[in-house]
PLY file of the C-alpha trace (Angstrom):
ply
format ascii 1.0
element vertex 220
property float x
property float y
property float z
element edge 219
property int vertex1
property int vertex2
end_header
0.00 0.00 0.00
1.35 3.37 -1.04
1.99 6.58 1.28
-1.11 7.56 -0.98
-3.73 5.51 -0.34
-2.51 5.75 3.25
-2.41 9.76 3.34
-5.90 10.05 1.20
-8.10 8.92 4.66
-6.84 11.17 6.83
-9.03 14.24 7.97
-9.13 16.90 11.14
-7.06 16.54 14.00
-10.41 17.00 16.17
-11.49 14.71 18.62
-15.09 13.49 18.16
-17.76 13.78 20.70
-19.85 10.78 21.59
-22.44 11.96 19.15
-19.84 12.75 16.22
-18.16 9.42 17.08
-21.99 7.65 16.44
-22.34 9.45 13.21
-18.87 8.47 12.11
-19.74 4.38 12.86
-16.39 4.18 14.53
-15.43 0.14 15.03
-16.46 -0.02 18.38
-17.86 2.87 20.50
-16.02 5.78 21.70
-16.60 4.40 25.49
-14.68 1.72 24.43
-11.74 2.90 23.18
-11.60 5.77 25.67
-12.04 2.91 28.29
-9.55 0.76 27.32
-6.75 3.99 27.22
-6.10 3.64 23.31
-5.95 7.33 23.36
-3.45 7.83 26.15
-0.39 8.79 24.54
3.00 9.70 26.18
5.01 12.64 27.48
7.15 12.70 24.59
5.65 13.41 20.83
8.30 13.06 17.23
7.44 14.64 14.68
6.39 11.83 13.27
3.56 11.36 15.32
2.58 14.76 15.40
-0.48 14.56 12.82
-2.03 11.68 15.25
-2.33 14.12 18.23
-5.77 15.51 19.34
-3.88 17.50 22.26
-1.65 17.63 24.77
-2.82 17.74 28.43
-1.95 20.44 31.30
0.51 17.59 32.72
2.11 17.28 29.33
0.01 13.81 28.28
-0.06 13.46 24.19
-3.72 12.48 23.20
-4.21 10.55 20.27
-6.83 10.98 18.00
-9.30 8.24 18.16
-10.65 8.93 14.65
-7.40 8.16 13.05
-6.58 5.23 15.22
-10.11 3.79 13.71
-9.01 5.42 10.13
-5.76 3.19 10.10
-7.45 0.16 12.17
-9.74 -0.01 8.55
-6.96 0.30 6.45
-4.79 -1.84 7.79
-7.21 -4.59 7.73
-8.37 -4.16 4.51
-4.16 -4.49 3.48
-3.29 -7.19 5.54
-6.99 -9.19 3.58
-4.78 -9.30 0.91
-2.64 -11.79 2.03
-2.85 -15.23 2.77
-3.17 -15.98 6.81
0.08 -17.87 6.87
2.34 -15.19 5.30
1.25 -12.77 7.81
3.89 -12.36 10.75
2.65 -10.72 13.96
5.61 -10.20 16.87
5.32 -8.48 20.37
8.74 -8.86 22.77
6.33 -6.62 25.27
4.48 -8.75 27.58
1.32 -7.21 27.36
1.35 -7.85 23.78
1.86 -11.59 23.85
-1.62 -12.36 24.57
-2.72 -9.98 21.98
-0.59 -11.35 19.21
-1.81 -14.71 19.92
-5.15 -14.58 20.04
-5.26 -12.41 16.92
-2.78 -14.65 15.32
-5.37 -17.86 16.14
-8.44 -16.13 14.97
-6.95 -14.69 11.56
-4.66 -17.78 11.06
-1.30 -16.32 10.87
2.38 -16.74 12.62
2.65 -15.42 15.90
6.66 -14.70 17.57
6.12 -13.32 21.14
8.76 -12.37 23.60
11.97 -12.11 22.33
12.80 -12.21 18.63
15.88 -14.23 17.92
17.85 -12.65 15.36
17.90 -14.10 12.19
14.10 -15.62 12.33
13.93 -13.72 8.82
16.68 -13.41 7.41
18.81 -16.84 7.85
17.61 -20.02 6.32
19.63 -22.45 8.18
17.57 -21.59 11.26
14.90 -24.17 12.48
12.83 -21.58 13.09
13.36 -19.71 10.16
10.17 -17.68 8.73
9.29 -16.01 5.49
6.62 -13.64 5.88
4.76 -11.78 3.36
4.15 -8.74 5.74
4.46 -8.30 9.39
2.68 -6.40 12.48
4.66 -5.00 14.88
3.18 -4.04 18.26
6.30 -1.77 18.88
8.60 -0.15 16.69
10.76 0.25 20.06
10.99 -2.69 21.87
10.27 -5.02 18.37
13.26 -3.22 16.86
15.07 -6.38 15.78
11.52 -7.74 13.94
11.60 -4.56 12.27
15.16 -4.56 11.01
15.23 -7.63 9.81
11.73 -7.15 7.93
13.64 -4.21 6.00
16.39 -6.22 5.52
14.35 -8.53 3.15
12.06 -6.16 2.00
8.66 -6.83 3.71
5.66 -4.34 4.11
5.25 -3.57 7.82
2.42 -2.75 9.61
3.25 -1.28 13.49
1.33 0.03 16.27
2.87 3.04 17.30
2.38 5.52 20.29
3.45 9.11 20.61
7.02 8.34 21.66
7.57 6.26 18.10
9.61 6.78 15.18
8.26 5.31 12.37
11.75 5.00 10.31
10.95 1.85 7.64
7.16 1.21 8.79
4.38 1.25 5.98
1.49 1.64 8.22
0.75 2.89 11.17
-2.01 2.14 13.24
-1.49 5.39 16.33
-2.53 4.07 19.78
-1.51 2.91 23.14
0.95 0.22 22.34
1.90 -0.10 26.30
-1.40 -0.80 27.87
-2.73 -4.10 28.81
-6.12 -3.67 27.78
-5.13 -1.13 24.80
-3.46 -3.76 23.67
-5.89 -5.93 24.06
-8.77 -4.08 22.21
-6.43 -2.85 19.07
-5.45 -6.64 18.24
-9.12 -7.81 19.06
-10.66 -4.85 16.71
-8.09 -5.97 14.12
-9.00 -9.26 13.61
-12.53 -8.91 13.71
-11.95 -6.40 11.04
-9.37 -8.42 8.99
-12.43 -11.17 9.06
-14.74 -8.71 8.08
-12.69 -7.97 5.01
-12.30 -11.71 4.14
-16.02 -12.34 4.07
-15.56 -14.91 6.67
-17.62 -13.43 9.28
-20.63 -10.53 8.13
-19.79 -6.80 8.47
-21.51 -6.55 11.21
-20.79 -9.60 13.02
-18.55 -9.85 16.05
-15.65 -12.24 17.41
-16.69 -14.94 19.48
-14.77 -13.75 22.25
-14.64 -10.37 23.74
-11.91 -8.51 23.25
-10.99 -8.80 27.31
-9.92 -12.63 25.86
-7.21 -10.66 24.57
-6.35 -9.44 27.58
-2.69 -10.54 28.72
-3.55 -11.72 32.63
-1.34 -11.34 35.27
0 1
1 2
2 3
3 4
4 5
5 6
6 7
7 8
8 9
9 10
10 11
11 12
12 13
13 14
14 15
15 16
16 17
17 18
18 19
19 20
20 21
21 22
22 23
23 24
24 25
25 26
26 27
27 28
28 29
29 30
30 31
31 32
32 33
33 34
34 35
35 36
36 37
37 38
38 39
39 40
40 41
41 42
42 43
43 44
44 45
45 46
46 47
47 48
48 49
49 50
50 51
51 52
52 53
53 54
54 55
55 56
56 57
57 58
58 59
59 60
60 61
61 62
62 63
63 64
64 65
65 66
66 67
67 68
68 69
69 70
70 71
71 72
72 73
73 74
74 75
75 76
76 77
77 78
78 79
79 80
80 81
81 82
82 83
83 84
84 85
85 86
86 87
87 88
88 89
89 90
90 91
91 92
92 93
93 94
94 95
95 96
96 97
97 98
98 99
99 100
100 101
101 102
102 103
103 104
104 105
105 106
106 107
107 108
108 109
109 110
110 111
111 112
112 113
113 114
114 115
115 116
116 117
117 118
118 119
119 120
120 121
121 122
122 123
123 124
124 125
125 126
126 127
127 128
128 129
129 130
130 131
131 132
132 133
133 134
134 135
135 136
136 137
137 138
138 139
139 140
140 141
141 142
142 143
143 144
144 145
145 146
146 147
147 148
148 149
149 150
150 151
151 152
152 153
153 154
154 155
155 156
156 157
157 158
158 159
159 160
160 161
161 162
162 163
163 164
164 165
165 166
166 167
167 168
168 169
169 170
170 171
171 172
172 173
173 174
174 175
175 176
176 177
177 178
178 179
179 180
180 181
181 182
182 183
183 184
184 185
185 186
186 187
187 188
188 189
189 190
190 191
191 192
192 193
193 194
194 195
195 196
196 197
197 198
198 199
199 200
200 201
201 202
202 203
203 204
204 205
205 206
206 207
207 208
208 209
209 210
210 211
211 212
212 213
213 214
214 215
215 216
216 217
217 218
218 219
């Protein structure tokens, strides 16, 4: 997917109120999201995540924009669609994304690696666990660092979660959100696969998961 058709979805850098948020037929309901902390941010902002800000709090808190968190949860599912489950790669060395990962990795029937990512999983062959992905999702573009090196390395579209503190140096879509939070965590991978099933006709467009997304949750 191009910078393009990424760029072309994007609209105000306004939060929406409960009734905007109806009329826009986010994913899931505002409550939800706002619940769950997807919009919590950081205290640090790059420029790269600038255009994903709604504001910054009196304490210095970066709030992301909920509207283009749903924006990129869409497109990303309708890119990753394309691909057949196996070839899609989904890592998280951050505990609260191992759960996550899995589950969405079990419901949309692609590779999970969670925890740490031994170098070379993608780029040596003599490995026994050796992997060839089509495209991957990255829950971190911090702490998954190696995942997304060696996806560069051999040229692989990446897809990454990213909060306010991110760089986004080599990813191909962003999905802005709270990548540190348990349950953020937990609703952004649920939403995604329900979404990703959407797109494959496999479940109706307005038919859930059998789960709710708190199966996603990591438990401690």
């Amino acid at each position: 997917m191009s910078s393009a058709e990424v760029e072309k979805t994007e609209n105000g850098q306004t939060q929406p109120s409960a009734k905007e948020a109806k009329g826009a037929e986010l994913l899931v309901p505002l409550e939800a999201y706002l619940s769950a902390g997807v919009h919590i941010g950081t205290h640090t902002c790059t420029k790269y995540m600038e255009k994903f800000v709604f504001k910054v709090r009196p304490d210095g808190l970066y709030i992301i924009d909920i509207r283009r968190t749903d924006e990129r949860l869409r497109i990303a599912a309708k890119f990753l669609a394309r691909y057949e489950p196996e070839s899609i790669l989904a890592v998280a060395a951050r505990q609260y994304g191992h759960r996550p990962v899995q589950r969405f990795a079990e419901f949309v029937k692609a590779r999970a690696v969670v925890g740490r990512f031994i170098p070379g999983t993608l780029t040596n062959p003599k490995l026994e666990w050796f992997a060839e992905p089509e495209v991957i999702i990255i829950t971190d573009p911090r702490t998954d660092d190696q995942a997304l090196t060696e996806a560069l390395e051999v040229g692989i579209p990446i897809v990454a979660f990213a909060s306010t503190d991110n760089k986004l140096n080599g990813v191909d879509l962003v999905i802005p959100g709270n990548n540190k939070g348990r349950r953020s965590l937990a609703l952004l991978y649920w939403i995604l696969a329900r979404q990703v099933l959407r797109e494959r006709r496999e479940i109706g467009p307005d038919e859930d998961l059998p789960v709710g997304f708190d199966e996603f949750e990591t438990k401690l």
